[in-house]
C-alpha positions as CSV (number, residue, x, y, z in Angstrom):
1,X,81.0,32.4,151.0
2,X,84.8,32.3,152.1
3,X,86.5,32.6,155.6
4,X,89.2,34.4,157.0
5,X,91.2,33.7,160.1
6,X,92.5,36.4,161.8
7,X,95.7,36.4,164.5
8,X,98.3,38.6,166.1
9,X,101.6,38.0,165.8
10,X,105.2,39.8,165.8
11,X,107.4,40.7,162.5
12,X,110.4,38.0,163.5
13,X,106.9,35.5,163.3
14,X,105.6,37.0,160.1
15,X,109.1,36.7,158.7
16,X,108.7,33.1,159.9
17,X,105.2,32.4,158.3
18,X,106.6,33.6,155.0
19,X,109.3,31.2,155.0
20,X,107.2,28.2,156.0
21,X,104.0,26.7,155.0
22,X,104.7,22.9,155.5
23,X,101.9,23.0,158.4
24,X,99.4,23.2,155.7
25,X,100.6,21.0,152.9
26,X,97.5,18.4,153.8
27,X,94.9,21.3,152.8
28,X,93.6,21.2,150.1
29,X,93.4,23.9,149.0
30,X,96.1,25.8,151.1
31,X,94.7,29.2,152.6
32,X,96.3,32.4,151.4
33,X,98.3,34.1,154.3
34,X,98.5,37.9,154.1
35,X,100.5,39.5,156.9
36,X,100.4,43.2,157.5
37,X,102.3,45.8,160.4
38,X,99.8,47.3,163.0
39,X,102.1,49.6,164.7
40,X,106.1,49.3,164.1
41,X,106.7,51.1,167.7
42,X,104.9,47.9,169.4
43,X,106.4,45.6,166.7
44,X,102.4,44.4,166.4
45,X,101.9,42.5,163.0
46,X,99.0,40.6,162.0
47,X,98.1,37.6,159.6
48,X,94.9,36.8,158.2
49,X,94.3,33.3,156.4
50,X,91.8,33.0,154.3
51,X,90.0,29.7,153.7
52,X,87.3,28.5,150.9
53,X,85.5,26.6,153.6
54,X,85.4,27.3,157.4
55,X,88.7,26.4,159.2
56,X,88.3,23.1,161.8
57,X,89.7,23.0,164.9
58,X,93.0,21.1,163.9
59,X,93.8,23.6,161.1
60,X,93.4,26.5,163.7
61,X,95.5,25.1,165.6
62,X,98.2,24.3,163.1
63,X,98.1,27.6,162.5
64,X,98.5,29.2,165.8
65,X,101.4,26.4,166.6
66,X,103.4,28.6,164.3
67,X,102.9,31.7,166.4
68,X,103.9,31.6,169.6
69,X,102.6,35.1,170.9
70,X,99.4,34.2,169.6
71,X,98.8,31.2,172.3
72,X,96.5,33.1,174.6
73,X,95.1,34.8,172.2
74,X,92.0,34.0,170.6
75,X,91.7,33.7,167.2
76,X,89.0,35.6,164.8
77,X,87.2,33.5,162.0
78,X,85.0,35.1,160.2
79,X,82.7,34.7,156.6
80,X,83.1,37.1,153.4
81,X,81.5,37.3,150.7
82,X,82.6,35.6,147.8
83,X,83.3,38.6,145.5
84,X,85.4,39.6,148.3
85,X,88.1,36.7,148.4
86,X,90.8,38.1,145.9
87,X,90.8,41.9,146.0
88,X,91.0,41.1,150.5
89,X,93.9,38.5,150.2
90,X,95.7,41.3,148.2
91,X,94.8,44.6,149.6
92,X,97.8,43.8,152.5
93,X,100.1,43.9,149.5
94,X,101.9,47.2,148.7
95,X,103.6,47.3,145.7
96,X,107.3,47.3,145.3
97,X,110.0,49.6,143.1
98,X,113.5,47.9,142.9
99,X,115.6,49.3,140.6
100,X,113.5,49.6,137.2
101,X,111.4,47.0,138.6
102,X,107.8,47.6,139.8
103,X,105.8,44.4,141.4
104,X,102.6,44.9,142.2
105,X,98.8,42.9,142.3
106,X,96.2,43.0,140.6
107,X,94.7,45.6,143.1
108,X,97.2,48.3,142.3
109,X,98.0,47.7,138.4
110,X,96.6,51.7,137.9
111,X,99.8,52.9,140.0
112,X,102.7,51.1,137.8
113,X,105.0,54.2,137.0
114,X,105.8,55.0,133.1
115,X,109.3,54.3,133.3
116,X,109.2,51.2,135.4
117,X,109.4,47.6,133.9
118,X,106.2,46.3,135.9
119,X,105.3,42.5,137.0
120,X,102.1,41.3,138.7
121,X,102.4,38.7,140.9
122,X,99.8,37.7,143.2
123,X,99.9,36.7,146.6
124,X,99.1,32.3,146.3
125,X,100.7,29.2,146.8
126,X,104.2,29.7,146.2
127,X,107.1,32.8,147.4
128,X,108.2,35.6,145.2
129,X,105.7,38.3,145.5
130,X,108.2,40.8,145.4
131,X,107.2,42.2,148.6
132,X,110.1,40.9,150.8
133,X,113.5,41.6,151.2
134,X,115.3,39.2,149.5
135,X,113.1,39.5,146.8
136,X,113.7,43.1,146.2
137,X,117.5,42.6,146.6
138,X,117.7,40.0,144.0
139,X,115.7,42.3,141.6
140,X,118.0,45.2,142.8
141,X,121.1,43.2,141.9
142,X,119.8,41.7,138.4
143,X,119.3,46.1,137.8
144,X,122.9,46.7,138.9
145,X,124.2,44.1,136.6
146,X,122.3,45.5,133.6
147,X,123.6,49.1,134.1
148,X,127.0,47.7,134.6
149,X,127.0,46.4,131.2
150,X,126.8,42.8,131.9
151,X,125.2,40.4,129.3
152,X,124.3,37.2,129.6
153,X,123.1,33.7,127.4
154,X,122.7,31.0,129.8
155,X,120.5,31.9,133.0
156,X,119.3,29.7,135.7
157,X,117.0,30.6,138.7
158,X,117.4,27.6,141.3
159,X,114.2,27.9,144.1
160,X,112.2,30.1,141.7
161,X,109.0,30.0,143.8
162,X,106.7,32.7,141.6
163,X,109.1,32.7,138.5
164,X,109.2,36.6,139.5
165,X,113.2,36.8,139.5
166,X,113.0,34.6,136.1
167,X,110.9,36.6,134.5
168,X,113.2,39.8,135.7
169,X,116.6,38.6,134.4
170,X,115.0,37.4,131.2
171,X,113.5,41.3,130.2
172,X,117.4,42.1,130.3
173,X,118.8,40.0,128.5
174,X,115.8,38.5,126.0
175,X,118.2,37.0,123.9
176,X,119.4,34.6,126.6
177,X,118.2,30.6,127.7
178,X,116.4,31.1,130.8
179,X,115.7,28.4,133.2
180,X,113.4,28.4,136.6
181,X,113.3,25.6,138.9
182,X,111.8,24.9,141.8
183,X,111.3,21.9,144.4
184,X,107.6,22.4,144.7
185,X,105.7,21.2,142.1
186,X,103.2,23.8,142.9
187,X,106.1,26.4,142.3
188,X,106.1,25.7,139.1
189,X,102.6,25.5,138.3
190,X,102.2,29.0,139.5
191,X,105.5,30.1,137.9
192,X,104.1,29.1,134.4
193,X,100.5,30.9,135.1
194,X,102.6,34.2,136.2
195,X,104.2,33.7,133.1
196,X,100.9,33.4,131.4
197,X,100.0,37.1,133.0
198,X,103.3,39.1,132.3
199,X,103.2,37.7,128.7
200,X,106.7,35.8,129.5
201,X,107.0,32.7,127.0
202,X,107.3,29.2,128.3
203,X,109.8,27.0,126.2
204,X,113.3,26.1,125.2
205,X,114.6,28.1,123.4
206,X,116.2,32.0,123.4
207,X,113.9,34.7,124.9
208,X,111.6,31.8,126.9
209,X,111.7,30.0,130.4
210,X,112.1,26.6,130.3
211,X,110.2,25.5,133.7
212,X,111.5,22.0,135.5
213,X,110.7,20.6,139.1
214,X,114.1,19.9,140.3
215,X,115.9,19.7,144.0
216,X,119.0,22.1,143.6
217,X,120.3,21.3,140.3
218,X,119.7,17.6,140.3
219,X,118.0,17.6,136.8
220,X,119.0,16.5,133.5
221,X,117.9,19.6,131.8
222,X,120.0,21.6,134.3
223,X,122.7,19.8,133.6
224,X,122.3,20.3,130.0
225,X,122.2,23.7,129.7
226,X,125.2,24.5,132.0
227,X,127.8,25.9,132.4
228,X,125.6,29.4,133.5
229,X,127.2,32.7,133.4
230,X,124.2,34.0,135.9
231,X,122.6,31.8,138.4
232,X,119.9,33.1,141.0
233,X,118.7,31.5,144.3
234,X,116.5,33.3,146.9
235,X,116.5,30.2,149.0
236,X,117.4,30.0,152.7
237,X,121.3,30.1,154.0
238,X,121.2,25.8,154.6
239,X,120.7,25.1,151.2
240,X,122.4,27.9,149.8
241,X,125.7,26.5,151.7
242,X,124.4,23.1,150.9
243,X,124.5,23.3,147.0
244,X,128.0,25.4,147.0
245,X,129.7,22.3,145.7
246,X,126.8,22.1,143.0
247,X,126.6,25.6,142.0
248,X,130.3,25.8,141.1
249,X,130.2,22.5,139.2
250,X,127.5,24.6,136.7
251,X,128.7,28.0,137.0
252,X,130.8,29.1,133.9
253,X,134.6,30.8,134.5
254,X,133.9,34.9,135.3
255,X,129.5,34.0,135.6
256,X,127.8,35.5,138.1
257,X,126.0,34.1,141.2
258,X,123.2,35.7,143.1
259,X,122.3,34.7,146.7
260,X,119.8,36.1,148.6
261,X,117.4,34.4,151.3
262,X,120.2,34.2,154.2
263,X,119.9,36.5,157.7
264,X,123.0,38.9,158.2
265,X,124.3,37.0,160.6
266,X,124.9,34.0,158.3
267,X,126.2,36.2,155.2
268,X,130.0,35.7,156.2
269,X,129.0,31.7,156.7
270,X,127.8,31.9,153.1
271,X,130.1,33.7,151.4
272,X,133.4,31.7,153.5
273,X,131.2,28.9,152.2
274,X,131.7,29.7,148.1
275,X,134.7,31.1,148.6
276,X,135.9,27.6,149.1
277,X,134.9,26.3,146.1
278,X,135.4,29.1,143.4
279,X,133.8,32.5,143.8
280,X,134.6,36.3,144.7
281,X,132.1,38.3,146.7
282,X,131.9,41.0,144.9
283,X,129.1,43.1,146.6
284,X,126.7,43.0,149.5
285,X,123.4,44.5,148.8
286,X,122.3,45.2,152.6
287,X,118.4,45.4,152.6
288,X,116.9,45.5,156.6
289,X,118.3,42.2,157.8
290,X,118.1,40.0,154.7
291,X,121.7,41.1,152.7
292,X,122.0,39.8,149.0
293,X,125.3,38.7,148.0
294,X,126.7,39.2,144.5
295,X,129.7,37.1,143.9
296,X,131.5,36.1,140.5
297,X,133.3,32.3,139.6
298,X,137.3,32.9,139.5
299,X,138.9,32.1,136.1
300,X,139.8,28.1,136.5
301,X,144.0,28.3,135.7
302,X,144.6,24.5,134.9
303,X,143.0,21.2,135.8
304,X,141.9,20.7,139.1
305,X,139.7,17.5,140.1
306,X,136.1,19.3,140.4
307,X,134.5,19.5,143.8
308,X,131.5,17.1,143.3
309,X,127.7,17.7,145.2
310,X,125.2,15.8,144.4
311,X,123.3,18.4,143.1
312,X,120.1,18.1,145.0
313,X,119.0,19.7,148.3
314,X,117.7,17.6,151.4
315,X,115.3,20.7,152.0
316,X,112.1,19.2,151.6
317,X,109.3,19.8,149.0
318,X,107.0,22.3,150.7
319,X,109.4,24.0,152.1
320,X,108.7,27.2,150.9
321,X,112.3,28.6,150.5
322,X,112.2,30.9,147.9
323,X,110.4,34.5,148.6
């Protein structure tokens, strides 16, 4: 038998959940959170955990520490049945269409359209399902860029969290060096058995993902493989203002940045913030209240002393950043 912990909660606190999982990094293993909308009108959301044993006290309350409006509540545990634990954690998940990209679960793999370029990606330990709105800007943008005409040979996804925006940017450009890093450790593990389901190759050289555990782009492969001419980070507005300095140090003259994970009211901080040290914003992809920012690296004209980061984040592993 498995368990599943049920409690109320508003959409700014789902949001919330999604973002942060630290509370439960001493679990082993971590329950699967599924969060779902009960009635927009009443802005009434839901999220169920579900646990391979029964939850203790402690963990309950870890969990309801991170939803305020579910204080005097009380919350619902409950057995299911074993056969039950996968097809439940992902029947919350609708699939998404961005661009020519379809994301879906193993639950709904009979509704991927004909002419879409389809990814499962199942709700676990890491972010990227697809489902959110950063996500699904990020895989709007990558479409935009192939339509445009854009091509690119040296890719980097910093904060890749499923490997879903990876995997995305390498079916355009196959040809390319793809790289997906993450600060999680567990990230990555999941990022390579993702890969494993949507038959993307894991390696180092053109048309695979080379797969490192990194902090920002403090890592001697990352350094290797610069400069970039397309870098991607779903991450969270600090350390997407954080690593400017570092992003610009690996970004090739005329590549292409893409930012997502950052609130509208902290797009003009971000983009003021790269600005400084070498970009154009070139478009805003406005998605609900999570915009994506596409902005290009100005041609360098002379020698200038480079603006030096050290390349690493002081977000901390398990920190789930990346959607």
């Amino acid at each position: 038998m498995s368990w599943k912990m049920t409690l109320p909660c508003t959409r700014h606190e789902a949001e919330r959940l999604d973002e942060d999982l630290s509370a439960f990094v001493e679990l082993d293993p971590l329950p699967v959170l599924v969060t779902s909308e009960i009635d927009e009108a009443r802005d009434a959301w839901r999220v169920d955990a579900y646990f391979e044993s029964a939850p203790d006290a402690a963990t309950i309350a870890s969990l309801v520490a991170l939803i305020p409006s579910a204080n005097a509540a009380h919350a619902q545990v409950e057995r299911i049945a074993d056969e039950d634990w996968v097809t439940v954690s992902q029947q919350g998940i609708e699939p998404v269409r961005a661009g020519r990209f379809f994301v879906h679960t193993g639950t709904n793999a009979d509704r991927i359209p004909d002419d879409a370029t389809a990814f499962r990606i199942d709700a676990g330990l890491a972010f990227g399902t697809g489902t959110h709105e950063t996500t699904a800007g990020c895989l709007a943008a990558l479409d935009r860029l192939k339509r445009s005409g854009r091509r690119y040979d040296a890719i980097a996804d910093i904060g890749t969290g499923t490997g879903l925006l990876a995997f995305a940017a390498l079916s355009l450009w196959p040809r390319a060096y793809a790289l997906a890093s993450d600060i999680d450790p567990v990230s990555i593990d999941v990022t390579r058995e993702n890969a494993a389901f949507n038959g993307v190759a894991v390696g180092h050289g053109t048309g695979a993902l080379t797969l490192v555990v990194a902090s920002g782009t403090d890592h001697p492969e990352i350094a290797a493989r610069a400069p970039y001419d397309l870098l991607i980070a779903n991450i969270l507005a600090g350390p997407l203002i954080e690593l400017a300095p570092a992003f610009a140090a690996v970004s090739a003259p005329g590549g292409t940045l893409i930012l997502a994970g950052l609130l509208d009211h902290q797009a003009r901080r971000v983009a003021a913030t790269y600005r400084r040290h070498g970009y154009r914003l070139d478009r805003q992809i406005d998605n609900g209240a999570w915009p994506t920012l596409m902005l290009t690296m100005r041609q360098r004209l002379g020698w200038r002393r480079p603006s030096r980061g050290s390349g690493g984040t002081t977000q901390p592993p398990g920190d789930f950043g990346t959607w």
